[in-house]
mmCIF file of the C-alpha atoms, coordinates in Angstrom:
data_MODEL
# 
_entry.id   MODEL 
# 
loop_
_atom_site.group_PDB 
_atom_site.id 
_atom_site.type_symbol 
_atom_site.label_atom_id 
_atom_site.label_alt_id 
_atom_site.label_comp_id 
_atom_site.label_asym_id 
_atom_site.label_entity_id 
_atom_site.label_seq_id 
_atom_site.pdbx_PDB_ins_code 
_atom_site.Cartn_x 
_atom_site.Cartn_y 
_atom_site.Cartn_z 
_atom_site.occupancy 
_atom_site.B_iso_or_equiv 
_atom_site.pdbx_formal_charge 
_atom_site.auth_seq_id 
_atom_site.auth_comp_id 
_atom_site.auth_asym_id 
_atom_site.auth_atom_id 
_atom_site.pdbx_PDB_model_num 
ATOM 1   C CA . UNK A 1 1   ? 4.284   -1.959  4.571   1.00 0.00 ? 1   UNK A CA 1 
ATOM 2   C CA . UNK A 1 2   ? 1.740   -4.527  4.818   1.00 0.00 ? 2   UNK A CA 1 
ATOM 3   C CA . UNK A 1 3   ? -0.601  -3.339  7.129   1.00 0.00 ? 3   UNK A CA 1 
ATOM 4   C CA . UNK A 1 4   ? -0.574  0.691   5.716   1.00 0.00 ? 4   UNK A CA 1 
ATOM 5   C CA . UNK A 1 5   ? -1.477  -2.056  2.293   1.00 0.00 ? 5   UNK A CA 1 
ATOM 6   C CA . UNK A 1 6   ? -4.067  -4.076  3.892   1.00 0.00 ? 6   UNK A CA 1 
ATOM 7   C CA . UNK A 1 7   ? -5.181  -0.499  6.091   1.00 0.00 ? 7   UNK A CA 1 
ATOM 8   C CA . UNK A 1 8   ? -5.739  0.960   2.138   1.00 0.00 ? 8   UNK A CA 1 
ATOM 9   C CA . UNK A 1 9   ? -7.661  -1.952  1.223   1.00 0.00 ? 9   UNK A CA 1 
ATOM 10  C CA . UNK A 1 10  ? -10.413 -2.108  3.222   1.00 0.00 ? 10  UNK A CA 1 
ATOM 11  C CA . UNK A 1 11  ? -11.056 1.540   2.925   1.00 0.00 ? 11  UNK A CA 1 
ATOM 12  C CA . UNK A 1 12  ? -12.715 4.051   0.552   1.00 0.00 ? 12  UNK A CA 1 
ATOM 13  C CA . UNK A 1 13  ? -9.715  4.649   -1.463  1.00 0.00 ? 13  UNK A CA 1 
ATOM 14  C CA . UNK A 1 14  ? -11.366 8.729   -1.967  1.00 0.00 ? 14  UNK A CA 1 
ATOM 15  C CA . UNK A 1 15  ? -13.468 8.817   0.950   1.00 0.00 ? 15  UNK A CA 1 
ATOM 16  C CA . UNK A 1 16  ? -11.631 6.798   3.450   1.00 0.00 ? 16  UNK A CA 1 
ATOM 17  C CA . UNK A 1 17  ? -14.966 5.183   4.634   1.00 0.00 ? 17  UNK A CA 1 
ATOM 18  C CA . UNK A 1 18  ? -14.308 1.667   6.227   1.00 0.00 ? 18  UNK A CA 1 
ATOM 19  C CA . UNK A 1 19  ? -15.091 -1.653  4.109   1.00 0.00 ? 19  UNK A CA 1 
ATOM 20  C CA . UNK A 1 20  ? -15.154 -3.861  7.176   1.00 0.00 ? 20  UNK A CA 1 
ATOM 21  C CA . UNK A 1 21  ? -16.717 -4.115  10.152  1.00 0.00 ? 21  UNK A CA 1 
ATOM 22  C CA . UNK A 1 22  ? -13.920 -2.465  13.087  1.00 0.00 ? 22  UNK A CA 1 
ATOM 23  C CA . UNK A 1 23  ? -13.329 -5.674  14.651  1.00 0.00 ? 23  UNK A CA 1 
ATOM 24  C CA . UNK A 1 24  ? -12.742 -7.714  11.323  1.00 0.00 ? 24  UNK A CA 1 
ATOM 25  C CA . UNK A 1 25  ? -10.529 -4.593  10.234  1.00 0.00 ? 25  UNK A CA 1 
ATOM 26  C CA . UNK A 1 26  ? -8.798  -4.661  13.964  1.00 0.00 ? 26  UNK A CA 1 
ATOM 27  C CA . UNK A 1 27  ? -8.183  -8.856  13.257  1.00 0.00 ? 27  UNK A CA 1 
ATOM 28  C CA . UNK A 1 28  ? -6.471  -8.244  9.848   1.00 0.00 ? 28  UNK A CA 1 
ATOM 29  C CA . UNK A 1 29  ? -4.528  -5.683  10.920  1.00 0.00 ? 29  UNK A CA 1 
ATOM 30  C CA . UNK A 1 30  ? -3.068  -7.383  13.809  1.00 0.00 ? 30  UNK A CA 1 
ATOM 31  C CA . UNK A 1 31  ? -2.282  -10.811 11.568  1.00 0.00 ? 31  UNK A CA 1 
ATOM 32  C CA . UNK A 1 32  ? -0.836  -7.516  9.224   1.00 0.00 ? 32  UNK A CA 1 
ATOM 33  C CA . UNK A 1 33  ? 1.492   -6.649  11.795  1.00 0.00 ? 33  UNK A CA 1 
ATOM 34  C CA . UNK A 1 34  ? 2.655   -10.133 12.934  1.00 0.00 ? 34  UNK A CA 1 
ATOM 35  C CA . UNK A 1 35  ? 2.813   -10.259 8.856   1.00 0.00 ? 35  UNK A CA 1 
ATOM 36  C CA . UNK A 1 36  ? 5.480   -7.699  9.258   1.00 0.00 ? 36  UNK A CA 1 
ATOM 37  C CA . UNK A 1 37  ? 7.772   -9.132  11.756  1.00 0.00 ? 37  UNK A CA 1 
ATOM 38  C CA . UNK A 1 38  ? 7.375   -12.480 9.888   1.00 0.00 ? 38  UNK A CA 1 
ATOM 39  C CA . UNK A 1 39  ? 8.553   -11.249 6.418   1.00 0.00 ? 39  UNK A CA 1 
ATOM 40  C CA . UNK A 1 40  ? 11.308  -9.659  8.238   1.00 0.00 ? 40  UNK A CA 1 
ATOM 41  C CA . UNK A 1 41  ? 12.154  -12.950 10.283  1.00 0.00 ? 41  UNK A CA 1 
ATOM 42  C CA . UNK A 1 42  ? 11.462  -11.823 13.551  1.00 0.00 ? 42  UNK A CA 1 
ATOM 43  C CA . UNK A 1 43  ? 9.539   -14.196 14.318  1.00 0.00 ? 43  UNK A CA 1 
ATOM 44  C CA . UNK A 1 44  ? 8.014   -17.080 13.543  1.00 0.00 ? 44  UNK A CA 1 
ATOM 45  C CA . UNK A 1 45  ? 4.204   -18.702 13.060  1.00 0.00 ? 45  UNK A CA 1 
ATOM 46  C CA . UNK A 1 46  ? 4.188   -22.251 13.722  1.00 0.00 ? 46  UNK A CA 1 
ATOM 47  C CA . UNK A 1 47  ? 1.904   -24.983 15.694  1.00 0.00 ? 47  UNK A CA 1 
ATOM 48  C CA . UNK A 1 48  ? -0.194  -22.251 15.750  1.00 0.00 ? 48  UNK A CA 1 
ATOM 49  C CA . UNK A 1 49  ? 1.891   -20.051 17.933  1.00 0.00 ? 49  UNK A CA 1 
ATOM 50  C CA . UNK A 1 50  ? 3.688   -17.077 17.603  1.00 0.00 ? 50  UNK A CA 1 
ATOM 51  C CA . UNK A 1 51  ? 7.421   -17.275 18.515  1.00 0.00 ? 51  UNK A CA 1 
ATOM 52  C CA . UNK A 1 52  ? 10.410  -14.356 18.344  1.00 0.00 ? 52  UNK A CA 1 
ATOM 53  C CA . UNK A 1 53  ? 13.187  -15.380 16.491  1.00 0.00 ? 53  UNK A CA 1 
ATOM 54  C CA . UNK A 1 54  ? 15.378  -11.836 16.407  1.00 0.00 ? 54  UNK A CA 1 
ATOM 55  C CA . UNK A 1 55  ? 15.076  -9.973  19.200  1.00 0.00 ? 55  UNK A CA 1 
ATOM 56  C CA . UNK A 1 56  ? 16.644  -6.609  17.080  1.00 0.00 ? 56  UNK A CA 1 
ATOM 57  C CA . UNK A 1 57  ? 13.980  -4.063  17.402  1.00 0.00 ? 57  UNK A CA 1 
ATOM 58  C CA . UNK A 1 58  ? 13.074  -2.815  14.130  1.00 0.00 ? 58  UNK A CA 1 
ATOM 59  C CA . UNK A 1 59  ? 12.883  1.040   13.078  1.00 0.00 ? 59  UNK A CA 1 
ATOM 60  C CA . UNK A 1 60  ? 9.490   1.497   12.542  1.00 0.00 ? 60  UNK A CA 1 
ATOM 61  C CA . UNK A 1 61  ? 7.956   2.555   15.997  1.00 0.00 ? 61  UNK A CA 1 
ATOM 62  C CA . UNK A 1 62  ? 5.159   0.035   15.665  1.00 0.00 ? 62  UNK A CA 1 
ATOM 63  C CA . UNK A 1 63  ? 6.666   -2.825  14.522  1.00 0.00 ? 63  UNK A CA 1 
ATOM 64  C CA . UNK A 1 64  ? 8.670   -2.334  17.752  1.00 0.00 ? 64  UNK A CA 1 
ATOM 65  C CA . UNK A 1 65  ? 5.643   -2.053  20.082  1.00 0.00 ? 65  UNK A CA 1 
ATOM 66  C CA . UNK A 1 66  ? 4.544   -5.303  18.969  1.00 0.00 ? 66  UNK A CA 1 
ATOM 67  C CA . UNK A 1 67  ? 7.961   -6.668  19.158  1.00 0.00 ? 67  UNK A CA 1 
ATOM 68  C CA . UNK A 1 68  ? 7.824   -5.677  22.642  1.00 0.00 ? 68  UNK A CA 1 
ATOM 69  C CA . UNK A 1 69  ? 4.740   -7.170  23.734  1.00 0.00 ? 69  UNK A CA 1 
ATOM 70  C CA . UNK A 1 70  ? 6.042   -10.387 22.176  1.00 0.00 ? 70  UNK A CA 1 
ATOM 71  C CA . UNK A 1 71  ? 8.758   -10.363 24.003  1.00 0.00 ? 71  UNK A CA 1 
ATOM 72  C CA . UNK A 1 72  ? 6.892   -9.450  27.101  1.00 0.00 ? 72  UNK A CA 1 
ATOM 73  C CA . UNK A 1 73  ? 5.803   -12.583 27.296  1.00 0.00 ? 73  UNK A CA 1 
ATOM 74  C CA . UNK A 1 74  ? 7.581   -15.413 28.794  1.00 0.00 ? 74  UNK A CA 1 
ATOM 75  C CA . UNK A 1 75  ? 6.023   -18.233 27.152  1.00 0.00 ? 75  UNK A CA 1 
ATOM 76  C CA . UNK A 1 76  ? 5.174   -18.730 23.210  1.00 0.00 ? 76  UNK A CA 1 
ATOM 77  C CA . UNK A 1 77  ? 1.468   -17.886 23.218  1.00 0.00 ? 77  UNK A CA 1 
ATOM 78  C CA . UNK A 1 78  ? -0.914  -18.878 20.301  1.00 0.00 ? 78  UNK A CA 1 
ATOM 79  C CA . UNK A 1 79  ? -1.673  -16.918 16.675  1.00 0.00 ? 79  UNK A CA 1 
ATOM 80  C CA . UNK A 1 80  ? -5.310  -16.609 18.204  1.00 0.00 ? 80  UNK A CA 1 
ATOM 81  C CA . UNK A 1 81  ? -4.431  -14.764 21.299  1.00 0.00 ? 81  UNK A CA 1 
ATOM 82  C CA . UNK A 1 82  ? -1.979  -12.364 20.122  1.00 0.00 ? 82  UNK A CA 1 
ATOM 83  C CA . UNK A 1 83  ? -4.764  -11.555 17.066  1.00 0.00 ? 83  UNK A CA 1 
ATOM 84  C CA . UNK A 1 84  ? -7.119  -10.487 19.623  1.00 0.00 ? 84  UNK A CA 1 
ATOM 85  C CA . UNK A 1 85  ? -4.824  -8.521  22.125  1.00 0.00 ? 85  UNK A CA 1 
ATOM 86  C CA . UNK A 1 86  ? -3.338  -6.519  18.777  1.00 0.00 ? 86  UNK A CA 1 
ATOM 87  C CA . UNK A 1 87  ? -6.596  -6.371  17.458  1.00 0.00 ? 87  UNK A CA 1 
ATOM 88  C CA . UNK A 1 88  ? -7.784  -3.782  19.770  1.00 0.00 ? 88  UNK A CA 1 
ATOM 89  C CA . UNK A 1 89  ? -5.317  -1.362  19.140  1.00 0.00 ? 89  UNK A CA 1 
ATOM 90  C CA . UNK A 1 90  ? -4.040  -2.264  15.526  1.00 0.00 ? 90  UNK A CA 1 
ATOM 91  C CA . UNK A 1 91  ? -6.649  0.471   13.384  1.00 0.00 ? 91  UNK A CA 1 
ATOM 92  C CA . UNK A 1 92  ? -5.210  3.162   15.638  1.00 0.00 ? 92  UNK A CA 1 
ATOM 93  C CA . UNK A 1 93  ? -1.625  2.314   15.449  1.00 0.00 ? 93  UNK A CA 1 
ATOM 94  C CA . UNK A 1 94  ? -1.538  1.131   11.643  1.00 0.00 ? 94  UNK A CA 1 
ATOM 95  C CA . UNK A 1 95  ? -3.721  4.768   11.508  1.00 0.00 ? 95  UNK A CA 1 
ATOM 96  C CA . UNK A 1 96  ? -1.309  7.142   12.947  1.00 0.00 ? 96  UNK A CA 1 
ATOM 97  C CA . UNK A 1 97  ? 1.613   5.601   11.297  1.00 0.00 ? 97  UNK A CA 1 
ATOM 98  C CA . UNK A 1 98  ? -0.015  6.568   8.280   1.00 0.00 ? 98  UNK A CA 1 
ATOM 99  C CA . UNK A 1 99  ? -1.268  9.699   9.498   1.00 0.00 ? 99  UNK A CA 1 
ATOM 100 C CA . UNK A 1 100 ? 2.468   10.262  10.703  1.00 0.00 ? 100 UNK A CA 1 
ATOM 101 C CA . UNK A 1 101 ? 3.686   9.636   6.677   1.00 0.00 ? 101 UNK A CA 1 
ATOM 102 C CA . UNK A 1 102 ? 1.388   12.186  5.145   1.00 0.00 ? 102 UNK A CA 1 
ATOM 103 C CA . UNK A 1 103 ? -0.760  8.983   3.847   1.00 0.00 ? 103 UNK A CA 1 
ATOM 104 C CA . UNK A 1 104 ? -3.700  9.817   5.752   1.00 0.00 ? 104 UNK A CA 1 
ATOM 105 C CA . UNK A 1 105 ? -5.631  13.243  6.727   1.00 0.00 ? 105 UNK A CA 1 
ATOM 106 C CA . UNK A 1 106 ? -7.703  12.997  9.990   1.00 0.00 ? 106 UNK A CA 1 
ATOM 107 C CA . UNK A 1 107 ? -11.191 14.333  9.227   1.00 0.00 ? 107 UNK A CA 1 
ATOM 108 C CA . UNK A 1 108 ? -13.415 14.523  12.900  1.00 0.00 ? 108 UNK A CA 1 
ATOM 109 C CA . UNK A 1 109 ? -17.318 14.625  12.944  1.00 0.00 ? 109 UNK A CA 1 
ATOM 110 C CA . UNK A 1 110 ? -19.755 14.844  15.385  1.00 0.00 ? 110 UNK A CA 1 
ATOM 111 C CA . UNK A 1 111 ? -22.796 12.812  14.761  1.00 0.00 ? 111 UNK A CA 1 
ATOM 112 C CA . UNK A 1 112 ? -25.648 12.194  18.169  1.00 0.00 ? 112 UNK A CA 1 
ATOM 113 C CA . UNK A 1 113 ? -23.221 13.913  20.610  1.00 0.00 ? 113 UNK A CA 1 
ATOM 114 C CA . UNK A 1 114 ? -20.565 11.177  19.339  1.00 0.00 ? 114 UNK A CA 1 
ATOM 115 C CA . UNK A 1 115 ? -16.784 12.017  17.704  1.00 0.00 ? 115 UNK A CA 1 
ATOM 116 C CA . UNK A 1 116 ? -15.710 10.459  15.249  1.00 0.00 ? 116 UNK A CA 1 
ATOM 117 C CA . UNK A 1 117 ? -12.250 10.341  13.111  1.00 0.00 ? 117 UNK A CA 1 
ATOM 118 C CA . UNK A 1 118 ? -12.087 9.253   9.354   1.00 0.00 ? 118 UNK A CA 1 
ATOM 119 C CA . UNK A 1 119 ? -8.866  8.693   8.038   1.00 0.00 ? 119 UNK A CA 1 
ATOM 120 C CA . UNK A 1 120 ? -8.732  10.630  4.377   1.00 0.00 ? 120 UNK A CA 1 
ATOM 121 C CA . UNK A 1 121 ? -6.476  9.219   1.701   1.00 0.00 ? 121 UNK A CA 1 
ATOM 122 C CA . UNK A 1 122 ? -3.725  11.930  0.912   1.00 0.00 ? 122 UNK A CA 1 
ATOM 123 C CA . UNK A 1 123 ? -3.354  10.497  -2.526  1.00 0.00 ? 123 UNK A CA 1 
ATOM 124 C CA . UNK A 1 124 ? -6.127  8.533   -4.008  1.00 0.00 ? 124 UNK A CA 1 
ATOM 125 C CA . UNK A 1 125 ? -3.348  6.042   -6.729  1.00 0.00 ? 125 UNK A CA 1 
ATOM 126 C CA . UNK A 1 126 ? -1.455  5.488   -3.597  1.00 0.00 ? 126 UNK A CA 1 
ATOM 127 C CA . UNK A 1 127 ? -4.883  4.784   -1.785  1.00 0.00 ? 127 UNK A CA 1 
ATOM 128 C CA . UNK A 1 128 ? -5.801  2.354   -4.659  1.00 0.00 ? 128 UNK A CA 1 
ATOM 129 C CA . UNK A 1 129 ? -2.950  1.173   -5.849  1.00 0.00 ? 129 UNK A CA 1 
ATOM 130 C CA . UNK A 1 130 ? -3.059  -1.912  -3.576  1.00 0.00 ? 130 UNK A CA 1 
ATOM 131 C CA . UNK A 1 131 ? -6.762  -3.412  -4.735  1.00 0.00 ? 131 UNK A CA 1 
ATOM 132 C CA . UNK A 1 132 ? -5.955  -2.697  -8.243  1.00 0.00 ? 132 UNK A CA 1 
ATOM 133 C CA . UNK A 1 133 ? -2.464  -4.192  -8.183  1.00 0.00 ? 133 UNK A CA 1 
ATOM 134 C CA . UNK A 1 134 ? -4.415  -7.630  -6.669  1.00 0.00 ? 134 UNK A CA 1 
ATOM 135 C CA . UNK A 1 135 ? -7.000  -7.350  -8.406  1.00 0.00 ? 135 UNK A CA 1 
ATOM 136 C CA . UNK A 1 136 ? -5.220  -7.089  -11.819 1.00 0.00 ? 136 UNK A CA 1 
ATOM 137 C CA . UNK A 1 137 ? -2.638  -9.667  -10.877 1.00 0.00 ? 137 UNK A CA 1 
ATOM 138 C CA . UNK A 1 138 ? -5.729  -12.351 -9.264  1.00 0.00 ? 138 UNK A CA 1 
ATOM 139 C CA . UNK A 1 139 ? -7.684  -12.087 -12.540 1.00 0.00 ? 139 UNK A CA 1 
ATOM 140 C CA . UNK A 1 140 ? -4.883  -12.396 -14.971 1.00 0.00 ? 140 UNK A CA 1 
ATOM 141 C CA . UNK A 1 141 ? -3.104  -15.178 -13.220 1.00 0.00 ? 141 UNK A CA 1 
ATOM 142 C CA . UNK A 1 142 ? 0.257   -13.004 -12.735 1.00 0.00 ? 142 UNK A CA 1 
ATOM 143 C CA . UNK A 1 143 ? 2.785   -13.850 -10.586 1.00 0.00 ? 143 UNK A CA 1 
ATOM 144 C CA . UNK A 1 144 ? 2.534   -12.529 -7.011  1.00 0.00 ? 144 UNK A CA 1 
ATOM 145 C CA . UNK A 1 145 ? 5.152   -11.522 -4.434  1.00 0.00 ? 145 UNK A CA 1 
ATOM 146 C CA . UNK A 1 146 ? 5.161   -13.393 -1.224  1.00 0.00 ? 146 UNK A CA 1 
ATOM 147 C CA . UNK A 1 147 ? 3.783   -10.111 0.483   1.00 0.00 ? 147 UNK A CA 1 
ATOM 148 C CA . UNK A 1 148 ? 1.250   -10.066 -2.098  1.00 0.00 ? 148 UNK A CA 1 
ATOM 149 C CA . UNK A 1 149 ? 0.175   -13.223 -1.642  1.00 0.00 ? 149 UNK A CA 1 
ATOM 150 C CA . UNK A 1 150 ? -0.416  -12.785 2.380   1.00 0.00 ? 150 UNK A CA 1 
ATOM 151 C CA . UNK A 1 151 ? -2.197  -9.972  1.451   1.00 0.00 ? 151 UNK A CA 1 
ATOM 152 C CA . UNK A 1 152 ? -4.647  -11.528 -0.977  1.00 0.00 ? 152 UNK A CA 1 
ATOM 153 C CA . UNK A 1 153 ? -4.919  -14.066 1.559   1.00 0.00 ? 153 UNK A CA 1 
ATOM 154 C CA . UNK A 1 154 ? -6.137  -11.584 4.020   1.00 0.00 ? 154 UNK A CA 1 
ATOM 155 C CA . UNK A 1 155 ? -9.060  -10.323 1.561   1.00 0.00 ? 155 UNK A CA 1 
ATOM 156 C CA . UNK A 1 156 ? -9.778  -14.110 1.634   1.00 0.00 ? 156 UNK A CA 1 
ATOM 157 C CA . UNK A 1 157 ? -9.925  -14.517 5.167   1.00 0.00 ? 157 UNK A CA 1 
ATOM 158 C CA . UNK A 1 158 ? -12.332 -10.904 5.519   1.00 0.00 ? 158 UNK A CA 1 
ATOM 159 C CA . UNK A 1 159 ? -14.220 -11.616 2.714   1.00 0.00 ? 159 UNK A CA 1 
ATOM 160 C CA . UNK A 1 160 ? -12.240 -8.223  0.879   1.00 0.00 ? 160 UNK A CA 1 
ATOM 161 C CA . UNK A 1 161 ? -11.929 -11.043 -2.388  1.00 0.00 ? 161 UNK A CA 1 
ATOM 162 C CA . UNK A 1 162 ? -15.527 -10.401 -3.320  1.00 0.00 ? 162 UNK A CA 1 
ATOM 163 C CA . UNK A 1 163 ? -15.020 -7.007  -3.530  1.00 0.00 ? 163 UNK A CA 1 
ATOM 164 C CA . UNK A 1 164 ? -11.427 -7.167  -5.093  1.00 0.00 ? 164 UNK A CA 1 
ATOM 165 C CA . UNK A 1 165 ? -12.684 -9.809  -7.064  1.00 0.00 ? 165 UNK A CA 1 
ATOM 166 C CA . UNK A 1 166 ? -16.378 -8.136  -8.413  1.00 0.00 ? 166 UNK A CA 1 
ATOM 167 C CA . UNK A 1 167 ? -17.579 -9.143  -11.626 1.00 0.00 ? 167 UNK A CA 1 
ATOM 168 C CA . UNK A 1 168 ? -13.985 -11.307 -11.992 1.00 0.00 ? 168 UNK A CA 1 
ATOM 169 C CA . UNK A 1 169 ? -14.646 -15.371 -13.695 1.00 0.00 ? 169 UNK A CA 1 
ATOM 170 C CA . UNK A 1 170 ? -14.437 -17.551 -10.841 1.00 0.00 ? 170 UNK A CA 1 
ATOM 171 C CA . UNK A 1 171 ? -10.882 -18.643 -12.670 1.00 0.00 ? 171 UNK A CA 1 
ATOM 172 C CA . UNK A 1 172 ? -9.359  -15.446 -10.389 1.00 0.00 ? 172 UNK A CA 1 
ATOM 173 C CA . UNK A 1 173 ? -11.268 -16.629 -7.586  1.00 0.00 ? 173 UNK A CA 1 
ATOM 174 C CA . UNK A 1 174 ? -9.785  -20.638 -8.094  1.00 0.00 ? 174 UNK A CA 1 
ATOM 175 C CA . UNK A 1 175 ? -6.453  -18.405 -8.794  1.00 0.00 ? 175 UNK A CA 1 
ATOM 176 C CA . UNK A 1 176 ? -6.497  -16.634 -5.000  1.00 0.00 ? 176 UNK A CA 1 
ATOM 177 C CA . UNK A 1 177 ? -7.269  -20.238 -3.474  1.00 0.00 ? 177 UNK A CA 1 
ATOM 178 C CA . UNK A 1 178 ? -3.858  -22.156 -5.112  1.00 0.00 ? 178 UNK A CA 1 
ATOM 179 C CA . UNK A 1 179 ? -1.924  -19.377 -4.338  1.00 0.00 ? 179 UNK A CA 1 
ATOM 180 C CA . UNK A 1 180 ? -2.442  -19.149 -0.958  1.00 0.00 ? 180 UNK A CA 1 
ATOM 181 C CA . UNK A 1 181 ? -2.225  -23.003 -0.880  1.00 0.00 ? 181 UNK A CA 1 
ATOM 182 C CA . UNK A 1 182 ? 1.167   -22.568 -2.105  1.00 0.00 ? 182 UNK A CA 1 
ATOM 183 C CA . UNK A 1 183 ? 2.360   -20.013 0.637   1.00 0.00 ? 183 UNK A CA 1 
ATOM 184 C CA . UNK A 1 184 ? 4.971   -21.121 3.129   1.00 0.00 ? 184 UNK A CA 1 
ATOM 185 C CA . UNK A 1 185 ? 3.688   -22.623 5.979   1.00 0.00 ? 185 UNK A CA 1 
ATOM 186 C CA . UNK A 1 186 ? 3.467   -19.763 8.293   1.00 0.00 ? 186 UNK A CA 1 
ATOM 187 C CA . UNK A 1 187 ? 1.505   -17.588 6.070   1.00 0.00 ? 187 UNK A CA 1 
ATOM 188 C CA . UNK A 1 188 ? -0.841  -20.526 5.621   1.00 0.00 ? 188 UNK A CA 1 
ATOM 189 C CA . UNK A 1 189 ? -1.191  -20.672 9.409   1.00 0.00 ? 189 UNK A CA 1 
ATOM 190 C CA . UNK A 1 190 ? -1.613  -17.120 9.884   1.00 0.00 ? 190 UNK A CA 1 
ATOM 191 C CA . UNK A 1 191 ? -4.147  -16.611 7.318   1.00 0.00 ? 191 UNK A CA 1 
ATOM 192 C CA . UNK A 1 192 ? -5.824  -19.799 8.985   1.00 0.00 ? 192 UNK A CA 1 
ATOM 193 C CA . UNK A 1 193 ? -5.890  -18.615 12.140  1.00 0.00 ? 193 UNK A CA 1 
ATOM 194 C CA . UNK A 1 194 ? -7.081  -14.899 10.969  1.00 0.00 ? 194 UNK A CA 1 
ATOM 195 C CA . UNK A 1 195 ? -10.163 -16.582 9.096   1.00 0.00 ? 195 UNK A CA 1 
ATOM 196 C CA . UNK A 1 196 ? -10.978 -18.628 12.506  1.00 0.00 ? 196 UNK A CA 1 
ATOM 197 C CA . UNK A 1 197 ? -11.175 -15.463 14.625  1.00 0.00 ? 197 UNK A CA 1 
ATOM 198 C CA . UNK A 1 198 ? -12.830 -12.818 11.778  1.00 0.00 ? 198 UNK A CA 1 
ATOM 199 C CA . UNK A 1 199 ? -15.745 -15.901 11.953  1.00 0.00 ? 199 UNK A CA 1 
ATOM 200 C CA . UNK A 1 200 ? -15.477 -15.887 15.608  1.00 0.00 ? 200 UNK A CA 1 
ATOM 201 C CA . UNK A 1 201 ? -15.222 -12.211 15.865  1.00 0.00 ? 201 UNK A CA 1 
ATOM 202 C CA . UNK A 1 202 ? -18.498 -12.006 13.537  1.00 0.00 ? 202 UNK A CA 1 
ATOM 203 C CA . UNK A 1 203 ? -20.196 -14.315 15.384  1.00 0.00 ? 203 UNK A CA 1 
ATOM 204 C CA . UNK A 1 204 ? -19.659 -12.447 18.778  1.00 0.00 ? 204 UNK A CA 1 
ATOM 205 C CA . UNK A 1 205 ? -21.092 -9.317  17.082  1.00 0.00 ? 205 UNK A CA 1 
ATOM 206 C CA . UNK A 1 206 ? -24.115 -10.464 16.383  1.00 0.00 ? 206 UNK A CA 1 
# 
């Protein structure tokens, strides 16, 4: 699924330790999520809104919750809003779906009287298949899936491309750009509006 993907890469793929700050990671992950419902026409990014277009709920438990808080709305509310309110909870759900699959092991510390949970890669090639497919595909100008594409597009919009992209001729960089230029229009807006509030969200933390 595309945010268990995204969740892999911008982790450890051994370790499990985070890539991205947790409110960039919480952003991507929510635009993930709407990412899901999108590619499975639920609903639809446009104007920069989010609007429900199949109000079947899906099978996977949290595609549903966010399908539900969608629809608990009774106006069409923008890309930007629903990034943040997702945002918060998006690591931990996209994390225990994982967990649930056997993707992830749970690994607690206590560091300065504070818990903390790491999320352990069950199987390091599952962990790392999703950087090295990109990564391979980006810097040998291969065809890429739709999914793929939104994906790339969020390493682009959390600066994940420099790392994906390390050492790569700035040919697979150029490559990432036209690609994502080519996207249908709501992935363009999504990814748009996902850059906007990582800068935002960056910004704030400082």
């Amino acid at each position: 699924m595309l945010a268990d993907d995204f969740f892999r890469l911008c982790h450890h793929d051994s370790s499990g330790r985070p890539l991205l700050h947790p409110r960039v990671a919480g952003i991507g992950l929510a635009a993930a999520l709407l990412g899901e419902l999108a590619f499975t026409a639920r609903i639809a990014v446009e104007h920069g809104c989010v609007r429900v277009t199949d109000r079947t709920s899906p099978s996977d438990a949290v595609a549903h919750k966010v399908l539900d808080h969608l629809l608990g709305e009774a106006g069409v509310l923008p890309i930007r809003t629903w990034l943040a309110f997702l945002g918060c909870s998006a690591y931990e759900d996209v994390a225990q779906r994982m967990t649930r699959a056997r993707h992830l092991r749970p690994e607690e510390s206590r560091r300065l009287l504070r818990r903390t949970v790491t999320y352990v890669p069950t199987d390091i090639n599952v962990a790392a298949w999703p950087a090295a497919r990109l990564s391979t595909r980006l810097r040998h100008h291969e065809p890429l899936t739709d999914e793929d594409v939104f994906l790339a597009g969020l390493t682009r919009a959390t600066d994940l491309h420099l790392r994906l992209l390390d050492g790569a001729p700035r040919a697979a960089f150029e490559f990432l750009t036209l690609q994502v230029e080519a996207a249908w229009r709501g992935t363009q807006e999504l990814l748009h509006h996902t850059q906007a509030a990582v800068g935002d969200g960056v910004l704030s933390a400082h």
